[in-house]
C-alpha positions, 0 to 999 in steps of 0.5 A, a space after each residue: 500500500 502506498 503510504 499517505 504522508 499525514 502530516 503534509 495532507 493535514 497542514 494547509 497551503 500557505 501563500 507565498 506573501 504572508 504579510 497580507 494586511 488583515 482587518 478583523 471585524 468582531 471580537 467575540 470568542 471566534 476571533 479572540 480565540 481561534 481567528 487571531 490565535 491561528 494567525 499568529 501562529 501562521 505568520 500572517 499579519 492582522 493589522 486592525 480590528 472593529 466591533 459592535 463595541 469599541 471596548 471588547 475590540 480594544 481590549 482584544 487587540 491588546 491581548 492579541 497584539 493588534 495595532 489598529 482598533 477602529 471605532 466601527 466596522 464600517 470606519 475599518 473598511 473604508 481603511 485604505 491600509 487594509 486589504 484583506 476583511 475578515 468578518 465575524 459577526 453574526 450571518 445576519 449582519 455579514 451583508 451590510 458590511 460586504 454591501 459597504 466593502 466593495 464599494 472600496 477598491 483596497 479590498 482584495 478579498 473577503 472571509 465571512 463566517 458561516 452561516 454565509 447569510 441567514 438564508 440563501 436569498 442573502 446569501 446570492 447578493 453576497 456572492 454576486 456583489 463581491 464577484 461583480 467588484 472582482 473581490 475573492 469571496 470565502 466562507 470559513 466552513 472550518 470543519 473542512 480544515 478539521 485535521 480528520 476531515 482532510 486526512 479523511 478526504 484523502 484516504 477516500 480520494 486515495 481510493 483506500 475505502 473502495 466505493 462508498 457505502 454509508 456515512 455517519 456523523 453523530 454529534 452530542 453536544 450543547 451549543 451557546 446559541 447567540 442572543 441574535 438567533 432568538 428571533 429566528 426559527 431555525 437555529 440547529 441545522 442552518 448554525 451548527 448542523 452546517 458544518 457537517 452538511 458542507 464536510 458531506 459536501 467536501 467529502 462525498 459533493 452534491 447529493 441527489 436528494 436530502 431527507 431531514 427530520 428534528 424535534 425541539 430541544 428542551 433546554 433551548 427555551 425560545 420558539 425553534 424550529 429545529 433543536 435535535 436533528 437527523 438528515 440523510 444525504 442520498 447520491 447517485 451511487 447510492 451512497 447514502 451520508 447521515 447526520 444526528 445533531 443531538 443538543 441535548 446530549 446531557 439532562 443535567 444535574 443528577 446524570 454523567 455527561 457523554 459529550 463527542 462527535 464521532 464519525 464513520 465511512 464504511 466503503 466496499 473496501 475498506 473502513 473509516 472511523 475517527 472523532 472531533 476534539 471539539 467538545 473538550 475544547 479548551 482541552 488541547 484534543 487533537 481529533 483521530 482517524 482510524 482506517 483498514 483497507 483490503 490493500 493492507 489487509 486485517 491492520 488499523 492504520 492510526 494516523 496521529 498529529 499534534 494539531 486541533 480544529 479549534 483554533 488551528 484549522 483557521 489557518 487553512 480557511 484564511 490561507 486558502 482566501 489568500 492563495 485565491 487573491 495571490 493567484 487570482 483564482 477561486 477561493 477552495 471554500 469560495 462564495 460560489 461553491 457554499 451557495 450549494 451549502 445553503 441550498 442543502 440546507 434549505 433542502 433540509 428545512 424543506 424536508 422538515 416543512 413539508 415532510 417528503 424527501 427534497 431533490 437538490 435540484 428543487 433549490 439550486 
């Protein structure tokens, strides 16, 4: 059997020029403590940062060596002296600041976090208004950078498993839900079940049809939609990818926790299986792969690594936006390609509504 090398497959592609100059917009946990960490890390070159409130953004760029704190996003952007934006703020205010953004001709491109927008609607402007200012538009789908997800890809693309059969993704874990998403319906699937509808994507590409099904969940007090929720992606092949997004996962006092994310790709030649660190963040907890193949018969091949999702996968959604604009070409986690991201997330909230299976081709 030919041997993957690992630890190569798992680091992300860096740019050439790493001295980008980056404005952060947002200064809550996703860029105090993953954003920023992993940039640093990397070497790139974060120059100035912007929130809903001057303070926390002040107080971020000291802890994280910023030089510049802006007193809005929108005086950031309009600064000449950037040339990458980085947003993270919530999905539903992602479109004002690409709105204002590309009317700036010093901005060469553009992360926003996912959900891209709260609906695909939203999601469209985005994309056309940045491709129609010639600005490089990503998505931080983050758990494509997940060091199991792409070693995964690899073997599956290596063709170590064979054809693929069934694939599973069973999540137990509690999620913070903003403040924001209370005046929204739907919270699971479009927020957190994202990552693993776009890694099914990134895995597997598009599905023919989705089914989804979901109930609220006890703990989240406000009106929803979804809370815990199963969706199973159907392809042409037959393969057929299933998720289980359990937030309840743990009643409380009075019972033992049992918190992870495991997954699982059974082939006609070969098997899969590893977990996300995730839930033990800020436990240092490097997720795991384990796989056996017919080309290296009756042996567990366990690949290791030191490096984990959160924050180091952060480095790879930001190099590949910069990789993009260096070579003038399409983002790896582009704006075009999510719009299938939101559109099979619509697939599922269709499913949910009207209580059929959806066909992808029904919302793209």
């Amino acid at each position: 059997m030919k041997q993957l090398d690992f630890q190569t497959i798992i680091r992300p592609e860096m740019p050439k020029r790493m001295d980008y100059r980056i404005g952060c917009i947002g200064s809550g946990f996703i860029m105090r403590d993953c954003h920023l960490v992993a940039y640093r890390d990397a070497g790139f070159n974060p120059v100035a940062i912007a929130s809903r409130t001057y303070e926390n953004a002040k107080a971020v760029a000291e802890l994280r060596n910023i030089p510049k704190v802006h007193r809005t996003w929108e005086e950031l952007v309009r600064d000449p002296e950037i040339e990458i934006l980085d947003i993270a703020l919530p999905p539903d205010r992602q479109l004002d600041v690409v709105r204002e953004a590309v009317k700036q001709p010093h901005i060469k491109g553009i992360l926003c976090q996912k959900p891209l927008a709260m609906n695909s609607q939203e999601a469209h402007q985005i994309v056309e208004l940045c491709e129609a200012a010639g600005i490089k538009i990503a998505v931080n789908s983050n758990m494509r950078y997940d060091q199991s997800i792409r070693a995964l890809k690899a073997i599956l693309e290596g063709g170590y498993l064979g054809q693929p059969v069934l694939a599973t993704i069973e999540m137990r874990a509690i999620p913070h839900w903003q403040g924001f998403l209370e005046q929204y319906e739907q919270i699971e699937i479009l927020n957190m079940g994202i990552h693993h509808i776009d890694a099914f994507r990134y895995l597997f590409g598009d599905p023919e049809k989705i089914t989804a099904v979901t109930r609220r969940d006890p703990r989240t007090k406000f009106s929803h939609i979804d809370g815990i929720s199963q969706y199973t992606f159907q392809y042409a092949d037959e393969l057929m990818a299933t998720s289980l997004d359990d937030v309840w996962a743990w009643p409380g006092e009075g019972t033992e926790k049992d918190i992870y994310i495991k997954w699982r790709v059974e082939g006609l030649d070969g098997m899969a299986a590893g977990t996300i660190g995730w839930p033990r963040y800020p436990e240092h907890s490097p997720s795991t792969l384990a796989f056996t193949t017919r080309q290296q018969p009756n042996e567990w091949i366990r690949p290791e690594w030191d490096s984990v999702w959160f924050p180091d996968a952060f480095q790879g959604t930001m190099a590949q936006l910069l990789r993009a604009v260096e070579t003038n070409s399409e983002p790896e986690i582009g704006g075009r390609d999510n719009l299938k991201t939101m559109a099979a997330v619509d697939a599922c909230y269709k499913s949910i509504a009207e209580g059929r299976t959806v066909k992808l081709s029904e919302l793209i």
